[in-house]
C-alpha positions as CSV (number, residue, x, y, z in Angstrom):
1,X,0.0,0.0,0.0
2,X,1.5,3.4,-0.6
3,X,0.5,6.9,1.2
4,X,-2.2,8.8,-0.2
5,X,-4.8,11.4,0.5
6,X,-8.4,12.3,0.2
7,X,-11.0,14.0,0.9
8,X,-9.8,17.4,1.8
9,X,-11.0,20.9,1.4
10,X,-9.7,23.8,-0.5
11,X,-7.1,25.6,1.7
12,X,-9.2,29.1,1.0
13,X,-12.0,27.4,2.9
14,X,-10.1,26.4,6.2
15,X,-12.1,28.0,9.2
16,X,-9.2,29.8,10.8
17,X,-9.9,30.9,14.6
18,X,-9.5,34.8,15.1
19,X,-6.9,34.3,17.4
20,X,-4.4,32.3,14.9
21,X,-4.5,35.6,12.5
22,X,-3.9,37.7,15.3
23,X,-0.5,39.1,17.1
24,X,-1.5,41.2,20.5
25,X,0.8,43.8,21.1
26,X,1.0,46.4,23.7
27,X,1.2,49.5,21.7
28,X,3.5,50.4,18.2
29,X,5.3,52.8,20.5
30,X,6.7,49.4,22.4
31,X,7.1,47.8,19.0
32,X,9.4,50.7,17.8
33,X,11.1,51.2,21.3
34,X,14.2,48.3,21.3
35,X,15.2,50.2,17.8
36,X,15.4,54.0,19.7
37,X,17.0,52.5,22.4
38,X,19.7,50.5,20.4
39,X,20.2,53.8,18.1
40,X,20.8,56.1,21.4
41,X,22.9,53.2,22.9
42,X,24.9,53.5,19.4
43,X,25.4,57.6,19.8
44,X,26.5,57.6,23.5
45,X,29.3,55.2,22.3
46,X,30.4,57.3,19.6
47,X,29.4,60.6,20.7
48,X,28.3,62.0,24.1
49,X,28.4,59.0,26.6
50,X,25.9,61.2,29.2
51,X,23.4,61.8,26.0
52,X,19.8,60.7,27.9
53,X,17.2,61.5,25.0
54,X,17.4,61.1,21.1
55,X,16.8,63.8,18.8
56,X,16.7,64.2,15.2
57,X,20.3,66.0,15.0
58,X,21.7,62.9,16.9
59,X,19.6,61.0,14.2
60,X,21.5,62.4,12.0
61,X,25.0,62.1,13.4
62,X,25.1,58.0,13.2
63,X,24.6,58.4,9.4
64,X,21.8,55.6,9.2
65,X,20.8,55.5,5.1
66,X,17.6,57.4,4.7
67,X,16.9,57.7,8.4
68,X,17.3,61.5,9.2
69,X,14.8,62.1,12.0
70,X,13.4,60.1,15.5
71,X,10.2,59.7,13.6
72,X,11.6,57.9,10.6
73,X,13.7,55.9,12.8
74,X,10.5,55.4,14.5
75,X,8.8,54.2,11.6
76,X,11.9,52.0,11.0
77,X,11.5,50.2,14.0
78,X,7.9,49.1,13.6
79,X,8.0,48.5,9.7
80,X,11.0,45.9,10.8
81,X,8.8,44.7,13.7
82,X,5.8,44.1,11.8
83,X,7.5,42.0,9.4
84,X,9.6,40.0,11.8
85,X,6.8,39.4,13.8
86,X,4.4,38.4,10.9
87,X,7.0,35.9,9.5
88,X,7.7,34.4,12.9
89,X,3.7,34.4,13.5
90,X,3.0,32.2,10.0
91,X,5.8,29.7,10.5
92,X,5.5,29.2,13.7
93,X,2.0,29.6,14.5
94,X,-0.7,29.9,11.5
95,X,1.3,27.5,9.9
96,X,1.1,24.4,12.6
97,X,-2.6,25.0,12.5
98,X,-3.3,24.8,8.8
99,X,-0.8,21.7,8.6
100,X,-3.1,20.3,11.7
101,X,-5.9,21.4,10.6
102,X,-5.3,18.8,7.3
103,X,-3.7,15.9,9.3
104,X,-7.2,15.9,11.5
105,X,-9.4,16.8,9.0
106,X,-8.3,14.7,5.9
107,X,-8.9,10.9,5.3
108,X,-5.0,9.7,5.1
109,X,-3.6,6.1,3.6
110,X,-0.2,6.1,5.7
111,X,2.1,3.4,5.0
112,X,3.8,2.4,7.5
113,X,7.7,2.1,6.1
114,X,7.2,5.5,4.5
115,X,5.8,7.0,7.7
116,X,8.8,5.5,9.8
117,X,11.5,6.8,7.6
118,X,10.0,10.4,7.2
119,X,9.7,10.7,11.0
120,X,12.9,9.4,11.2
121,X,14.6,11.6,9.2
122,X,12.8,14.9,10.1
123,X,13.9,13.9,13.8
124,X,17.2,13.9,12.8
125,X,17.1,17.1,11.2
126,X,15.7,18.5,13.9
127,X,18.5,17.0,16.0
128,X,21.3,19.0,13.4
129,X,19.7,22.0,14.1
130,X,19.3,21.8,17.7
131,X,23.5,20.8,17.9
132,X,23.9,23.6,15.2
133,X,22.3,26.0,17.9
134,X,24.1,24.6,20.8
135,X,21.2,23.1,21.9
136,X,19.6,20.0,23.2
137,X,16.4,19.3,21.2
138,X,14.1,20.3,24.3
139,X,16.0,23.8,24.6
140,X,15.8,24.2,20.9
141,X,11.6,23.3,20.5
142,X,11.4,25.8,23.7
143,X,13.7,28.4,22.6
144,X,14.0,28.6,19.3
145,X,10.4,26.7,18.0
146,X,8.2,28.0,21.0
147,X,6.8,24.6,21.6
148,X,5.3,25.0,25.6
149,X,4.2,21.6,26.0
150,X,6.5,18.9,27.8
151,X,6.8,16.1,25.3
152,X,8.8,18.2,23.0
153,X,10.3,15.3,21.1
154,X,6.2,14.1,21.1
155,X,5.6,17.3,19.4
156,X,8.1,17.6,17.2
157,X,7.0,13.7,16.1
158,X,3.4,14.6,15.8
159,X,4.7,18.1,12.9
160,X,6.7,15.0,11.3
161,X,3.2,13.3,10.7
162,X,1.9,16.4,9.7
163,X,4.5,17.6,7.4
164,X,4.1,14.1,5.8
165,X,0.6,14.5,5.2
166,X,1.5,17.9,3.3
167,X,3.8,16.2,1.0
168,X,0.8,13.8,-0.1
169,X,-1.4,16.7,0.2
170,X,0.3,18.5,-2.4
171,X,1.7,15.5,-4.6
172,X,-2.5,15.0,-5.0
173,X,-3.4,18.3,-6.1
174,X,-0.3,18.4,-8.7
175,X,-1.6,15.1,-9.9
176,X,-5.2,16.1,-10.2
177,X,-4.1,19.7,-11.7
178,X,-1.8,17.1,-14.2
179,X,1.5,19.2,-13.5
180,X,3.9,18.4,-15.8
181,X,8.0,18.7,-14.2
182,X,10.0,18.0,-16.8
183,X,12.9,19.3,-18.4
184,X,11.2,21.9,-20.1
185,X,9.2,23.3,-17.2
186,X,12.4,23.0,-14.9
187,X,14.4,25.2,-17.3
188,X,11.5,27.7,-17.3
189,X,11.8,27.5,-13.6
190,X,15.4,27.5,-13.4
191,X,15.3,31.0,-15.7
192,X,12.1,32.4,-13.5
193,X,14.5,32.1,-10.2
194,X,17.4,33.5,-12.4
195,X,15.7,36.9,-14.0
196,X,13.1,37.5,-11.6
197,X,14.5,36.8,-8.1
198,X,18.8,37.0,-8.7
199,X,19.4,33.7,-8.3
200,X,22.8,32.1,-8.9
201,X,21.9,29.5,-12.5
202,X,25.2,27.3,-11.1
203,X,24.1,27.5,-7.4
204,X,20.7,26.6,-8.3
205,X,21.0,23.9,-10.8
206,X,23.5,22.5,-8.0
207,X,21.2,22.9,-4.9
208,X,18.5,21.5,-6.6
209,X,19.0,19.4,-9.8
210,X,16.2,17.8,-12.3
211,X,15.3,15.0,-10.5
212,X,14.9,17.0,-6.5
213,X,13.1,19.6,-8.5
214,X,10.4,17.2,-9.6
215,X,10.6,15.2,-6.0
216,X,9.9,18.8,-4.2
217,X,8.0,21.4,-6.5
218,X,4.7,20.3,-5.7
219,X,5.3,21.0,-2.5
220,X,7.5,24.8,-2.8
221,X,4.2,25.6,-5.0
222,X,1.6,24.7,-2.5
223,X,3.6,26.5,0.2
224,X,3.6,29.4,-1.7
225,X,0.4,29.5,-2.6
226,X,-1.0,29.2,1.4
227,X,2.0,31.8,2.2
228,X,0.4,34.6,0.0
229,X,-3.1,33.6,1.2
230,X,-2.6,33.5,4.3
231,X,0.2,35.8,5.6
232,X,-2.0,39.0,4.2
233,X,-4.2,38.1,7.0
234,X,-2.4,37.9,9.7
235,X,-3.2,41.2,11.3
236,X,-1.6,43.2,15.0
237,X,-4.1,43.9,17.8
238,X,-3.4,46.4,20.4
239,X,-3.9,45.5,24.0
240,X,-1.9,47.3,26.5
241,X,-2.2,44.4,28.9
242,X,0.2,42.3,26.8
243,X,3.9,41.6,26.6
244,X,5.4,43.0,23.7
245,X,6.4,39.8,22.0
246,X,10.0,39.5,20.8
């Protein structure tokens, strides 16, 4: 028997709680903050060690490109908040649930070989990054993945399953859409990744030759396509009884 999957919905019509597309912070004045503080931390070194308050003409004495003012550092600070915040909130957030949402929710074929040796090996890439980061892999689902339950490992076994089920979930909608990945339509996206996003033709073709490219692409397309659905959505809400999150 090999894996497969059925009986799934659309990802557009996923019911996703209020609270997964939201990040609480406790003002944008907080969110900006850590960047005025590290800028006036930057001009007391350089310049006047007793210097208490910033202003714009100490704004302008670090020579930051574009930034000329405390408001458009300001501005700087939570444009590059906002961003971080919203990438960390998809991966490590929205992202679980949609992936969770289809591992419940979907009627799944697993075979058991193939399940073992998926698990297996995302376990021991999760192991590489934790000893990458210094880490054990407890420290590094806490720390780095903001898992909060005990059983890390557990959890970390259970996105496995889940992050299997995405690979058949998107291997069935390329075969029902009857994508084609041969070498034509990897030399179209070889030159896509080449003239529209810089990419190195060498590098690429070495990082990811014919045969990965036809393994993986069904998957790198589905991902984008929930990325730019969903990530538009994700939206900040203030409440000043919240920690700023980090």
């Amino acid at each position: 028997m090999k894996s497969s999957i059925d009986n799934y919905i659309a990802y557009q019509e996923i019911p996703v709680p209020e609270e997964i597309l939201t990040i609480e912070i406790p003002s944008w004045d907080a969110a900006a903050q850590p960047v005025l503080d590290r800028a006036l931390v930057e001009y007391r070194l350089n310049h006047d060690a007793k210097a208490t308050e910033l202003t714009d003409g100490m704004v302008e004495q670090l020579n930051l490109p574009g930034i000329a003012s405390v408001s458009q550092l300001k501005q700087l600070g939570m444009t590059t908040y906002e961003k971080r915040q919203k990438e960390a909130h998809y991966y490590y957030k929205l992202l679980p649930y949609i992936l969770n949402y289809y591992y419940i929710n979907s009627n799944i074929l697993m075979n058991s070989q193939e399940r073992d040796a998926y698990v297996e090996e995302y376990m021991q890439q999760v192991q590489g990054y934790a000893e990458e980061a210094g880490m054990t892999v407890r420290a590094y689902g806490r720390q780095v993945m903001g898992i909060t339950e005990d059983n890390v490992r557990e959890v970390f076994e259970q996105r496995a399953l889940e992050d299997f089920t995405f690979k058949l979930l998107a291997q069935d909608i390329a075969d029902r859409q009857g994508l084609v990945l041969d070498e034509e339509s990897y030399e179209r996206f070889i030159q896509r990744n080449v003239l529209e996003n810089g990419a190195d033709e060498i590098a690429l073709r070495e990082e990811l030759p014919l045969k990965r490219y036809q393994e993986i692409y069904p998957e790198m397309a589905l991902s984008q396509e929930w990325y730019d659905y969903f990530y538009p959505q994700i939206r900040f809400k203030i409440n000043p009884e919240v920690t700023l999150p980090m």
